[in-house]
C-alpha positions as CSV (number, residue, x, y, z in Angstrom):
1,X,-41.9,-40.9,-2.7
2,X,-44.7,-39.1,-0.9
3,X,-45.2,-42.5,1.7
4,X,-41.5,-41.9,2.8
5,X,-41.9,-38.3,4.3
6,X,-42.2,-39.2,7.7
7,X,-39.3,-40.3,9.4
8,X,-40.7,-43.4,11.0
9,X,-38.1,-46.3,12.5
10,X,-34.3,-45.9,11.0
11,X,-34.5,-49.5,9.6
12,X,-38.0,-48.5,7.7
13,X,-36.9,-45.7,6.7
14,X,-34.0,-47.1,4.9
15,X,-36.5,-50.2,3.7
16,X,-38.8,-47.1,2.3
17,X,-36.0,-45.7,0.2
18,X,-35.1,-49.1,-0.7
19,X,-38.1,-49.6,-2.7
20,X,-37.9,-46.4,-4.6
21,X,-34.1,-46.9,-6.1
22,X,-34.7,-47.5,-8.9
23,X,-37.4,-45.7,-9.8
24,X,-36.1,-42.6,-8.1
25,X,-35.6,-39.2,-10.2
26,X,-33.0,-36.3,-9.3
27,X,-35.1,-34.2,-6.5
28,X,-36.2,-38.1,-5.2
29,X,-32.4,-39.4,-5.5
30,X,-31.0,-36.0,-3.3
31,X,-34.0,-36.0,-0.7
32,X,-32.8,-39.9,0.1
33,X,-28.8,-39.2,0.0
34,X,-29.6,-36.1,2.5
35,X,-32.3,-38.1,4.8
36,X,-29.4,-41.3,4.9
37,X,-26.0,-39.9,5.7
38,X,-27.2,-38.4,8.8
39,X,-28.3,-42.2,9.6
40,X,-26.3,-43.5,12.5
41,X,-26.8,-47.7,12.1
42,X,-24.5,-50.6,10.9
43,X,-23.8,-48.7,7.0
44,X,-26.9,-49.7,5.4
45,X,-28.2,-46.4,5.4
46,X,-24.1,-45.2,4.1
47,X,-24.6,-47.8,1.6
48,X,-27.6,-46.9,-0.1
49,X,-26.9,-42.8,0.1
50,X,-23.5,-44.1,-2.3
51,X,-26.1,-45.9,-4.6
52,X,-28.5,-42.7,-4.7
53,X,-25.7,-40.7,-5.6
54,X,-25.5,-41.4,-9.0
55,X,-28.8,-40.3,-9.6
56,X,-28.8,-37.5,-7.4
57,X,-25.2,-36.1,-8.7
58,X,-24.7,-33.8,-6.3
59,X,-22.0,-31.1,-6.8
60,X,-19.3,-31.8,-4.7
61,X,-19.1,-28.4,-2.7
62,X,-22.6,-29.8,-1.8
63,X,-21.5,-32.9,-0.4
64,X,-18.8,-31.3,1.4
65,X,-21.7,-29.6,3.3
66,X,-23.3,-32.5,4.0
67,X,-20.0,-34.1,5.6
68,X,-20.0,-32.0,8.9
69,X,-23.6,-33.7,9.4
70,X,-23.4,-37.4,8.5
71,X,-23.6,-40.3,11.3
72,X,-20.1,-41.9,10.1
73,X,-17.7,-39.5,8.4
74,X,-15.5,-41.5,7.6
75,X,-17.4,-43.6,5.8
76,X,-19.2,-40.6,4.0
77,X,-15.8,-39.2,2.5
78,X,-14.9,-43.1,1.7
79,X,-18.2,-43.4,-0.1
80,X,-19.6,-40.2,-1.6
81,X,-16.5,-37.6,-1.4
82,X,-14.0,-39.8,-3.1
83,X,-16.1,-40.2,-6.5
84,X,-16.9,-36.9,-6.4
85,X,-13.8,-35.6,-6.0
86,X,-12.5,-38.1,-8.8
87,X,-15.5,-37.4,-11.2
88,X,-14.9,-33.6,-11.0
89,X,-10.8,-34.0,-11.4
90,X,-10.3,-31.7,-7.9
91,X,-6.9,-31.9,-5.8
92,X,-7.9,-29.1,-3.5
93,X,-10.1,-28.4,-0.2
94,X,-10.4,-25.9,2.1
95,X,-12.1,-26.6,5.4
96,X,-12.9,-24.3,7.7
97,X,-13.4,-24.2,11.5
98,X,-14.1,-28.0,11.3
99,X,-14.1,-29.8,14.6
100,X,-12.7,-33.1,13.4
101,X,-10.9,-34.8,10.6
102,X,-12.2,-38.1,10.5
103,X,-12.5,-39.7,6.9
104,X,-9.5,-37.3,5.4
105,X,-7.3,-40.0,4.6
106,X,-9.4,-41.0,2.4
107,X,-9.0,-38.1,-0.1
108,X,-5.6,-39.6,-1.4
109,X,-5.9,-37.7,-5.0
110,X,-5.0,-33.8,-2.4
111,X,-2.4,-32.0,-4.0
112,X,-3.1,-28.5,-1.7
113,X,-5.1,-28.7,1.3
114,X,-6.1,-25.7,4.0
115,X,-7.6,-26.2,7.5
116,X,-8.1,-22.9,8.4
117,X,-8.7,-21.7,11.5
118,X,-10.2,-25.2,13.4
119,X,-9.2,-24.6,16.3
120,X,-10.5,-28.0,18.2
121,X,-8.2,-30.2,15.7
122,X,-5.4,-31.3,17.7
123,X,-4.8,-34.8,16.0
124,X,-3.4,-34.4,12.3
125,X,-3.4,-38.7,11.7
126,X,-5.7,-38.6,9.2
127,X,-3.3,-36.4,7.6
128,X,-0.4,-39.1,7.2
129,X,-2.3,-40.9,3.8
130,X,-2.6,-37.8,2.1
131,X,1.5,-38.2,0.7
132,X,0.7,-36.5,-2.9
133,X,0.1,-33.5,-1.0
134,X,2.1,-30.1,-2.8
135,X,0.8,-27.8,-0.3
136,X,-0.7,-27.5,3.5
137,X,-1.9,-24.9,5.0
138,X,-3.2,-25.3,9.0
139,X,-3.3,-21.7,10.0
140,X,-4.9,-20.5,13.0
141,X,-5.2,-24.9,14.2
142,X,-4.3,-23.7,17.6
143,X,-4.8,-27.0,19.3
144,X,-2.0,-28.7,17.0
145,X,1.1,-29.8,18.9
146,X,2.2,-32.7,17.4
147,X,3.6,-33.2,14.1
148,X,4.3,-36.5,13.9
149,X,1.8,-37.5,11.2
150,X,3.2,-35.3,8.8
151,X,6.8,-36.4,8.8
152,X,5.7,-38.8,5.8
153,X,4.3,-35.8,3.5
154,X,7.8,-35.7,1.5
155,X,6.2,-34.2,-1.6
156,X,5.0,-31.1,0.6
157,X,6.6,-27.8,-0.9
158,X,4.9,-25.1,1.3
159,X,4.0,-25.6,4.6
160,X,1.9,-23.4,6.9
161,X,1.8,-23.6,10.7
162,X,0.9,-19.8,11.6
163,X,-1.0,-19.8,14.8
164,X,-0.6,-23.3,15.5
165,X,0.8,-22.2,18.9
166,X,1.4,-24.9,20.9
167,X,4.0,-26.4,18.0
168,X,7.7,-26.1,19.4
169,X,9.2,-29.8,18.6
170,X,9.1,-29.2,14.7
171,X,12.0,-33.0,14.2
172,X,9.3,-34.4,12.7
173,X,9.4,-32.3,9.7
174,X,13.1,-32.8,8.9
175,X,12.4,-35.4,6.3
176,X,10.4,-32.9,4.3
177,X,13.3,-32.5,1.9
178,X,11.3,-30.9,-1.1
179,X,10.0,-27.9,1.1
180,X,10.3,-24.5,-0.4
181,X,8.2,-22.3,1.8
182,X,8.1,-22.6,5.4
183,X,5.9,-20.7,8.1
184,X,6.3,-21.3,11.4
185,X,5.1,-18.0,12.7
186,X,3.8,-17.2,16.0
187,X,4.4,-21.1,17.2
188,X,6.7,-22.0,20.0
189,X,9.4,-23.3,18.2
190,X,12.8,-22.2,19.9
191,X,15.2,-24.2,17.7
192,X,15.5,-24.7,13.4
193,X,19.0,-26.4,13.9
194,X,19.6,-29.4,11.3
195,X,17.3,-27.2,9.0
196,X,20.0,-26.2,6.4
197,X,20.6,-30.3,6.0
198,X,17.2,-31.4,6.1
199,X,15.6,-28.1,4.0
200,X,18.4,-27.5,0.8
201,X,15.5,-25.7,-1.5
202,X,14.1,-23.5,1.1
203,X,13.7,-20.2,-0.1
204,X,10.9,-18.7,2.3
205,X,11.2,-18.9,6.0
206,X,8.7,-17.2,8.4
207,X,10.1,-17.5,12.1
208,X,8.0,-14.1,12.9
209,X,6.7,-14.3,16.5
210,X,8.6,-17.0,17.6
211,X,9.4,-14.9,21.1
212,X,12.0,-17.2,22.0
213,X,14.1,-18.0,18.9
214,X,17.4,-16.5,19.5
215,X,19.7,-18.1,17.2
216,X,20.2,-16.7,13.6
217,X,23.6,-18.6,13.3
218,X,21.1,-21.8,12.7
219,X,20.4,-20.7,9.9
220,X,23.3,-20.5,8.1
221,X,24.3,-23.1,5.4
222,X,20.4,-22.2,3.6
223,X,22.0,-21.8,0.6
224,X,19.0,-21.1,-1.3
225,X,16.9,-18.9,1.2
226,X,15.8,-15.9,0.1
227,X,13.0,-14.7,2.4
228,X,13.5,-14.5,6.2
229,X,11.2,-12.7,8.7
230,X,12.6,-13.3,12.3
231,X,10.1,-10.1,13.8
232,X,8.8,-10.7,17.2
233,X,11.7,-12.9,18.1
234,X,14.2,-12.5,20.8
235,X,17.0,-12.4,18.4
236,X,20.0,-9.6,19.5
237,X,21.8,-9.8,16.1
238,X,22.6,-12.0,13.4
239,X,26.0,-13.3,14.9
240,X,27.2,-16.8,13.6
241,X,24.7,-16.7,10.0
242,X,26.7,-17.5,7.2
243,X,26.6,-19.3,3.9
244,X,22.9,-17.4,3.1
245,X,24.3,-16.3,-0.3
246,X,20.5,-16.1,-1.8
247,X,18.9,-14.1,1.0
248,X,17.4,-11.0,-0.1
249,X,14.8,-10.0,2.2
250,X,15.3,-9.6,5.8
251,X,12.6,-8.0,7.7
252,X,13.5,-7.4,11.8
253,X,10.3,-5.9,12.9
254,X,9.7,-5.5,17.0
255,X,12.7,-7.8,17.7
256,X,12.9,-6.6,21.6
257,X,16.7,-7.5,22.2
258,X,17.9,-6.7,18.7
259,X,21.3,-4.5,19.4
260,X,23.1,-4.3,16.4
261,X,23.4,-6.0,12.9
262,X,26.8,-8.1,13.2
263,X,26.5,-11.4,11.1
264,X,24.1,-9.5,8.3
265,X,27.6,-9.5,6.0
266,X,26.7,-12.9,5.1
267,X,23.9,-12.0,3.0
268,X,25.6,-10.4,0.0
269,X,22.4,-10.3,-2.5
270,X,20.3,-8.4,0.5
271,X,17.6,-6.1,-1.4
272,X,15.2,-5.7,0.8
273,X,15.5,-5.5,4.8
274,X,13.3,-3.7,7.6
275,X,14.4,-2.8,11.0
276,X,11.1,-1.9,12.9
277,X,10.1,-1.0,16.2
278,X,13.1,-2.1,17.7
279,X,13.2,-0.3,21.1
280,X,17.0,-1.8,22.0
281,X,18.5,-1.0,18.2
282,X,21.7,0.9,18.9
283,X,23.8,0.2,15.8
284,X,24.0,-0.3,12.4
285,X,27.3,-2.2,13.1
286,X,27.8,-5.3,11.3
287,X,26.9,-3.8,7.2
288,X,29.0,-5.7,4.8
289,X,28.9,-5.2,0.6
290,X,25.6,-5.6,-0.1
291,X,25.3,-4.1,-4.0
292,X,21.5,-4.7,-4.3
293,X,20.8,-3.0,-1.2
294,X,19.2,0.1,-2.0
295,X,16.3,1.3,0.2
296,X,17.0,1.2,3.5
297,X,14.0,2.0,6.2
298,X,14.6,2.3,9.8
299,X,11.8,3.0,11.9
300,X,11.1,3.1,15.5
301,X,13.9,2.5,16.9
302,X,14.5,4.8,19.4
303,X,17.8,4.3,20.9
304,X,19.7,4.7,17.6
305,X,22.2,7.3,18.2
306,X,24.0,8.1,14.5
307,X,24.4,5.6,10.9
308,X,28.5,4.9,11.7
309,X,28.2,1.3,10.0
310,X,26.5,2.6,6.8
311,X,29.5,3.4,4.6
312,X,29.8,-0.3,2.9
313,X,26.6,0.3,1.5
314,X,27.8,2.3,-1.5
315,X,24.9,1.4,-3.9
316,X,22.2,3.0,-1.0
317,X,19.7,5.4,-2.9
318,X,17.2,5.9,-0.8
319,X,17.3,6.2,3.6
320,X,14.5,7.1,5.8
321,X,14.9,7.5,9.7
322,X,12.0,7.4,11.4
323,X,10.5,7.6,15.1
324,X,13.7,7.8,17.0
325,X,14.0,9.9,19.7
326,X,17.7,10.0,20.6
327,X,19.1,10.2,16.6
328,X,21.4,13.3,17.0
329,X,23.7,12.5,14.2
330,X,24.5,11.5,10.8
331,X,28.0,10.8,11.0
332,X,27.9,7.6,8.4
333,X,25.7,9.2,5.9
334,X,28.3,11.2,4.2
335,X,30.6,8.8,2.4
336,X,27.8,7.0,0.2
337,X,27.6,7.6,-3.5
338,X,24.3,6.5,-5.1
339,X,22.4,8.4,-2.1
340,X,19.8,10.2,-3.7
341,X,16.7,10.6,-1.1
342,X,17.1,10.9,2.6
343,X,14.5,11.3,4.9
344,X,14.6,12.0,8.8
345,X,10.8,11.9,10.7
346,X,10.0,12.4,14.2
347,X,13.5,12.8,14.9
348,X,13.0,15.1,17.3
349,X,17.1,15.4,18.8
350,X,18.0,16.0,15.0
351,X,19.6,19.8,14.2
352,X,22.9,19.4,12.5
353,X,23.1,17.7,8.9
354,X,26.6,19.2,7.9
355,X,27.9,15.4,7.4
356,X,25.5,14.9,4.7
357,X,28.1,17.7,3.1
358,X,30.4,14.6,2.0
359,X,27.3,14.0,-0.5
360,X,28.8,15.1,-3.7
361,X,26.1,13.4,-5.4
362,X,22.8,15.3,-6.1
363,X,20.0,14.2,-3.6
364,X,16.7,15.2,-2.2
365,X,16.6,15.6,1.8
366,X,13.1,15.5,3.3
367,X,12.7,16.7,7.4
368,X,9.4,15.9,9.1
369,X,8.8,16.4,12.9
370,X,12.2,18.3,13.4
371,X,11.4,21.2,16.4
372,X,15.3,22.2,16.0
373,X,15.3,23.7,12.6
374,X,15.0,27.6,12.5
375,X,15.9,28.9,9.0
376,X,17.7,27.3,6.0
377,X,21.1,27.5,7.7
378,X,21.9,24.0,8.2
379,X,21.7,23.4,4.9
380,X,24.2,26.1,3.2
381,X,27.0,23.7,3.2
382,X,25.3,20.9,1.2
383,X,26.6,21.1,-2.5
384,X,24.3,18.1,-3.8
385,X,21.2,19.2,-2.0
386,X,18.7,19.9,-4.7
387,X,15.2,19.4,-3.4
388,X,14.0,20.2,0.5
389,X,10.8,19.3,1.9
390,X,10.3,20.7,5.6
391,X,7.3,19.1,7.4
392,X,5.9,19.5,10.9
393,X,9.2,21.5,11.5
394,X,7.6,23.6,14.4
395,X,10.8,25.9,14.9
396,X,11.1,27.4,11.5
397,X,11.0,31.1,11.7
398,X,12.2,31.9,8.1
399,X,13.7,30.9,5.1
400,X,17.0,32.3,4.9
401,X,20.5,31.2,5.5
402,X,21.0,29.0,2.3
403,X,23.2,31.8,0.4
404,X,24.1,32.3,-3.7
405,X,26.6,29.0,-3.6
406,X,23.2,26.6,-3.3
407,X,22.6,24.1,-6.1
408,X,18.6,24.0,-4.4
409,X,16.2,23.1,-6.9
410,X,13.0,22.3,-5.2
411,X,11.5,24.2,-1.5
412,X,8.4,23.0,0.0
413,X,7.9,23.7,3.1
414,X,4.5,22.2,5.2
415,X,2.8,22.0,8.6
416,X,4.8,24.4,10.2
417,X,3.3,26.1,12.5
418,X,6.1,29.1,13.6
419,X,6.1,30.2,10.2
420,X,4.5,33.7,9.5
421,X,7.1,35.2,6.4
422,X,9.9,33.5,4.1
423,X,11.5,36.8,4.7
424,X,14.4,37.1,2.1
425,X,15.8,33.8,0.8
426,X,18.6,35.7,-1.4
427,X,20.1,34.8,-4.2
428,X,19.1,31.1,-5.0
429,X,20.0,31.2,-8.8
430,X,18.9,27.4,-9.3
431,X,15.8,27.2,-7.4
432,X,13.0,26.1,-9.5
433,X,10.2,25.4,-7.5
434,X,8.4,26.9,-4.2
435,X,5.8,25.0,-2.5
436,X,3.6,26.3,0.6
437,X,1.0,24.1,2.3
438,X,-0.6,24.2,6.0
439,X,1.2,27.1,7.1
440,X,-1.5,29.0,9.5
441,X,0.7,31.6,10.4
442,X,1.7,32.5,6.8
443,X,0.6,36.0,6.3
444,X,2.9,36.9,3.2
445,X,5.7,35.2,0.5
446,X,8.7,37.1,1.5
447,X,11.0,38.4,-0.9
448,X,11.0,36.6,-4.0
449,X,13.3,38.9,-6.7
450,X,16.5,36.7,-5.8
451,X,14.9,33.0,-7.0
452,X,15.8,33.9,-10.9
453,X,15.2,30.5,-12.1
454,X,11.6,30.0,-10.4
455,X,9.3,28.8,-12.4
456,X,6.8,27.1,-10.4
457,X,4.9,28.1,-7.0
458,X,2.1,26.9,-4.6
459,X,0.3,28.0,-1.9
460,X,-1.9,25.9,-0.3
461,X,-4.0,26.0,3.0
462,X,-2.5,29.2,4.1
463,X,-5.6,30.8,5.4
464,X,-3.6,33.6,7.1
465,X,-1.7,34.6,3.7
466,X,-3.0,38.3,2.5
467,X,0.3,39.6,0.4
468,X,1.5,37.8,-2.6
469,X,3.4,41.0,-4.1
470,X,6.7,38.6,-3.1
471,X,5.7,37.6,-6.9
472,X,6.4,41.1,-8.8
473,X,8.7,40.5,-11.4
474,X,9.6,36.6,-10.7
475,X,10.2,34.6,-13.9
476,X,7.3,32.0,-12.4
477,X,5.0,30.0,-15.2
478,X,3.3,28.1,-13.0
479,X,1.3,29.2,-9.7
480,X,-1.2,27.4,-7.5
481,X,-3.3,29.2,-4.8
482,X,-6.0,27.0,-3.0
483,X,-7.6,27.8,-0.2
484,X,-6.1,30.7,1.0
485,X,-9.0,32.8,1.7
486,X,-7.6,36.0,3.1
487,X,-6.5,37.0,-0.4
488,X,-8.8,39.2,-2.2
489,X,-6.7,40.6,-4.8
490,X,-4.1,39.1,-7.6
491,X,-3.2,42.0,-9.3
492,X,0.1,41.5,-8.7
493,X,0.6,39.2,-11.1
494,X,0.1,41.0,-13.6
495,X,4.0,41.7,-13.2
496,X,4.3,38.1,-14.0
497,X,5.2,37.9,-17.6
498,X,6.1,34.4,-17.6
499,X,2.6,33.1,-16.2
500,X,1.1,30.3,-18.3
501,X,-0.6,28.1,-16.2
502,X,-3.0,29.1,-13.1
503,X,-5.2,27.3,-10.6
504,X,-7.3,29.4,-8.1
505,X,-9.4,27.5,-5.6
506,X,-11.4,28.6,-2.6
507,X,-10.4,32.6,-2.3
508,X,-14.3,33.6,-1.6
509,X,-13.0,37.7,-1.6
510,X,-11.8,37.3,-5.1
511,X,-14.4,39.7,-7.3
512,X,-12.2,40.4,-9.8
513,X,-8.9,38.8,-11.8
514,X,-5.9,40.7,-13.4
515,X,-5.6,41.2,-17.3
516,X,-2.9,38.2,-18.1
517,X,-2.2,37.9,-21.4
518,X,0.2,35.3,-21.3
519,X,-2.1,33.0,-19.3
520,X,-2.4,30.2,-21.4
521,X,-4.3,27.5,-18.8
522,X,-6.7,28.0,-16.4
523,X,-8.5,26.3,-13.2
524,X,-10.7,27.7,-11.0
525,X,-13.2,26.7,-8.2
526,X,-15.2,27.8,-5.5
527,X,-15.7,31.2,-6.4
528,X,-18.5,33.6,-5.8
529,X,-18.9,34.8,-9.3
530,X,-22.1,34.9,-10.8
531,X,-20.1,35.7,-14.9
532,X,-17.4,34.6,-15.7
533,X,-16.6,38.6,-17.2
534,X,-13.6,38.7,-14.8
535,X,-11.6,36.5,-17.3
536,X,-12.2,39.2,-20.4
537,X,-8.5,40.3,-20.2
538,X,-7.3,36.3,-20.7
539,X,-6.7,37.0,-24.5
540,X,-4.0,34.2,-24.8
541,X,-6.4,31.4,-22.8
542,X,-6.3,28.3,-24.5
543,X,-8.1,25.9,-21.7
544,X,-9.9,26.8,-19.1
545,X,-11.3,24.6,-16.8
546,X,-14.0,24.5,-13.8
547,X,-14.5,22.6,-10.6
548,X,-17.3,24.0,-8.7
549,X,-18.5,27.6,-9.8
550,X,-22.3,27.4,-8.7
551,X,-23.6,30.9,-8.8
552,X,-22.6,31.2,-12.5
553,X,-25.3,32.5,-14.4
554,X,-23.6,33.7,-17.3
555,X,-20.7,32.6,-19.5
556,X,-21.2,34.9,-22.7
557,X,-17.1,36.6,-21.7
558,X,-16.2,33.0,-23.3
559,X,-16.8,33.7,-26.5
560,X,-14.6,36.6,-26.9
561,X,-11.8,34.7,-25.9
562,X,-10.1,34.2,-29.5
563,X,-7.7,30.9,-28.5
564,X,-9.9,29.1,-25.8
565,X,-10.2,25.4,-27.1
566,X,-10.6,23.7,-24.2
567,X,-13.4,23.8,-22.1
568,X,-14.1,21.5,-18.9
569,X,-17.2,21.9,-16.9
570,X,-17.4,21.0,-13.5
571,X,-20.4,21.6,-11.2
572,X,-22.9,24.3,-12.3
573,X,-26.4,24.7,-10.4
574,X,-27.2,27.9,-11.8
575,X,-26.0,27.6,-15.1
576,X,-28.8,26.8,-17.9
577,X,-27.8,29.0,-21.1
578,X,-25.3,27.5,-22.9
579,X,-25.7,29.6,-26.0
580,X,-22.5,31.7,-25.7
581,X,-20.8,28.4,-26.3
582,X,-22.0,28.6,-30.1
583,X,-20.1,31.2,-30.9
584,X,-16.7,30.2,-29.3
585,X,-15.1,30.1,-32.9
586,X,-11.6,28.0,-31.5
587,X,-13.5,25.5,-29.2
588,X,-12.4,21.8,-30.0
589,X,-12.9,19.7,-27.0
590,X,-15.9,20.2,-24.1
591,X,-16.1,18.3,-20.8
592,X,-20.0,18.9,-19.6
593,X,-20.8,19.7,-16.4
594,X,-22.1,17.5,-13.4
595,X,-25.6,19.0,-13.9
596,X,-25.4,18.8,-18.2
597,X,-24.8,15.2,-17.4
598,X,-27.6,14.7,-15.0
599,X,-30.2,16.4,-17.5
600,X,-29.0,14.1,-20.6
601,X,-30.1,10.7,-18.6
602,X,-33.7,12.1,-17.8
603,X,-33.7,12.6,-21.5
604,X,-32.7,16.3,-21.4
605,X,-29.9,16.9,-23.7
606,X,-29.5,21.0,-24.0
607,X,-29.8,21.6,-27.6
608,X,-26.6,23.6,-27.7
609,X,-24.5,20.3,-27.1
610,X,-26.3,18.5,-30.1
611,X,-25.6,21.3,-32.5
612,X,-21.8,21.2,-31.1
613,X,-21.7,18.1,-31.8
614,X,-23.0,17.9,-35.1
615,X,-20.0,20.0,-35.7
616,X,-17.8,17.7,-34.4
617,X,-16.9,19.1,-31.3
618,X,-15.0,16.7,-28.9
619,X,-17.5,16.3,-26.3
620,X,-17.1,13.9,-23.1
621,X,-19.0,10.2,-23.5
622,X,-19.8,10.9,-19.4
């Protein structure tokens, strides 16, 4: 095969590979089927390359390759792709950013095919022999208009014509009768009527960014859809659908002209539906009984005034509100019975919640963005109000005003910037939890003795807080201080009887620790100790574990901790004597450190840790 490297005349070169065909071995057989295809001539050179390939069995992602370069490809997919793609049993091909078609009609054995993205294709004719196709996929073909050649595809089940932008006359797929997913998004298509007649088992149907579709009542008689997504359309409600018995998910996302939601009755079996940046939404209007409706998500819509339209939805657990500027109100909210979270965002106009008093029910209202709030107030008269979250609410001052009648359960309270004291919440006899985070004003906890049932607190971010006696005496079990460095004392606590579990991170002033003896669990990070001696008083710890405590020289307190079982490392620079750790007589279970770890793969292992585990200590497999 050496004579035939040069490329010489096209008619000696095939004469040269002639010679050699039946002699030829694999390598010989591919360099001839690579050298021919590209061969423009009368289909000699074709010819031969199809009785090379035998030899040369070439895989057929290979040959695919080969296709984009080949002087006839028609006559290479005739003649090398169709006994590949028969030999290896494959129905499916992608091609992507092709610039032509030519010889895919002769791939009749397609069940799925995907042009993706080729945008020069603008004739699909090759398409009209492939009719055992299942599934097409020509997204991003934005030179296809014409659908003509795929009107004879009736075995097609999903379709896909996202981005194929000049498409508007979609007739030609009405005799598609087995179709079952549908996407027409961002085309031009203005009209889908006849669809419910030609369509009976379609259950997905993607109309999103079709700017000029404005009529849902097309739609209607789909008796099996149960996917719509008409976002991006020019749709101003959903007068006229009817006869969607099967439609459960409904998303209206940056629908320009939407008003209102008259005609959505129709779909009884709704589950899912978003309404989303919708800058003309006024209503919720048009709500029939929708049982497996609940979640409901409005967001950025902001014309919408109140939720007057929401009372049918009597199986509604969960609302959120968010982004509208003008919501002032919610009237509507008050009547439902399975509402069990609510929450309002960047609703700036939003003060007065006293509706939500109808809520008899026990739910969980979170406020984020709300500049109107000042104290707890608004919220007195809620009877099934039980947990609170207050985000971003920039005009708290304080957290009174709920009084001794509240059934609260769970305060946290975020991000608000106004916020410097708690002052005295009163009597909350139900309130179990207190949470604190991002408060930069927060210089103290208030008045705490009232909360008789609290049992868990955290503080977080409060770099301002200095006075935690609000504590003394509080039945709390559970406390959480991270990163509040202008603490440098916890003393107080040891008024705490209660405490069992406590996690201290980032208070760089704290030198020393308080003598609790009902502390049971233990975290603590990012402190400046160089012993852990503070902890001495800890006679009930049980676990004790350790982010990053890098100055720690010395652990030997550890030992004469009589219960502590648990011990997790975390990162330790300075720590290198491990000894104490023999003498820990309850230790069970040992999480190393970052650094124990490092020295144990350079072939290190701290003798301490093999005697503990020859003991049979639990020790991590890190």
């Amino acid at each position: 095969m050496t004579s035939i490297t040069g490329r010489g005349d096209l008619d000696e070169l095939v004469v040269a590979f002639s010679e050699f065909l039946d002699t030829a071995n694999q390598a010989q057989a591919r360099k001839a089927v690579r050298e021919l295809v590209v061969v423009v001539d009368n289909g000699a050179a074709l010819e031969l390359a199809a009785r090379f390939a035998p030899v040369a069995d070439l895989a057929l992602d290979t040959l695919l390759r080969l296709w984009p370069t080949a002087g006839d490809p028609d006559g290479y997919a005739e003649a090398l792709l169709v006994p590949a793609f028969r030999r290896e049993g494959r129905t499916e091909l992608t091609l992507k950013r092709v610039t032509s078609l030519s010889g895919l009609r002769h791939l009749t054995m397609l069940r799925t095919l995907t042009v993706d993205r080729c945008k020069d294709i603008t004739d699909l004719t090759e398409l009209s022999a492939l009719t055992d196709l299942r599934h097409l996929d020509l997204n991003g073909c934005a030179g296809v208009e014409d659908l003509t050649p795929l009107s004879g595809l009736t075995r097609l089940t999903w379709l896909s014509l996202h981005r194929c932008r000049p498409v508007s006359d979609v007739k030609p797929l009405l005799s598609l009768g087995q179709l079952r997913h549908l996407d027409l998004s961002i085309t031009r298509v203005t009209s889908v009527m006849d669809f419910s007649a030609a369509f009976p088992l379609l259950d997905h149907l993607n109309l999103r960014g079709c700017r000029s579709f404005t009529s849902p009542a097309q739609l209607s008689g789909l008796t099996r859809l149960t996917h719509l997504d008409v976002g991006w359309t020019a749709v101003r409600d959903l007068t006229g659908l009817t006869n969607v018995p099967a439609l459960a998910s409904l998303r209206l996302e940056s629908c320009k002209q939407l008003r209102d939601l008259t005609g959505i009755a129709a779909a009884v079996n709704l589950s899912e539906l978003v309404i989303k940046d919708c800058p003309r939404f006024q209503s919720l209007r048009g709500f029939g009984h929708h049982p497996r409706l609940t979640k409901l998500e409005i967001k950025g819509c902001p014309d919408l005034f109140d939720l007057h339209g929401l009372s049918a939805l009597t199986h509604l657990a969960e609302l959120r509100i968010a982004d509208s500027e003008r919501f002032a109100s919610v009237a509507g909210v008050g009547s439902l019975p399975s509402l069990e979270k609510i929450t309002f965002e960047n609703c700036p106009a939003l003060s007065d919640v006293t509706d939500l008093a109808g809520l008899t029910g026990a739910f969980r209202l979170h406020l984020d963005g709300l500049g109107l709030i000042r104290d707890l107030s608004p919220f007195a008269s809620l009877p099934g109000l039980r947990g609170l979250g207050l985000d971003r609410c920039s005009g708290l001052l304080d957290l009174t005003g709920l009084g001794p009648r509240s059934a609260l359960q769970e305060l946290a309270v975020s991000r608000c910037d106004s916020l410097g004291s708690p002052g005295d919440p009163g009597d909350l006899p139900t309130l179990r939890e207190l949470g604190f985070s991002g408060l930069p004003l927060l210089t103290d906890l208030g008045r705490l003795d009232g909360l008789t049932a609290l049992t868990k607190v955290g503080v977080r971010d409060c770099h301002a807080l200095k006075d935690i006696s609000g504590l003394a005496g509080t039945p709390v079990t559970d406390l959480t201080l991270h990163w509040t460095p202008g603490l440098d004392s916890l003393d107080v606590l040891e008024t705490c009887p209660d405490l069992r579990v406590l996690s201290v991170d980032r208070i760089p002033q704290l030198t020393d620790f308080p003598a609790l003896h009902s502390l049971t669990r233990l975290y603590l990070s990012h402190l400046h100790w160089e012993s852990l001696s503070p902890l001495a008083g800890l006679t009930s710890l049980q676990s004790l574990r350790m982010g990053y405590l890098d100055e720690v020289t010395d652990i030997s307190t550890l030992a004469d901790l009589p219960d502590l079982c648990e011990l997790h490392f975390g990162g330790h620079h300075a720590l290198t004597e491990l000894g104490p750790l023999l003498k820990m007589k309850s230790l069970r279970r040992l999480n190393k450190s970052l650094q124990m770890n490092g020295q144990i793969l350079q072939g290190r292992r701290d003798p301490v840790l093999s005697e503990l585990a020859a003991r049979g200590l639990a020790i991590d497999q890190r």
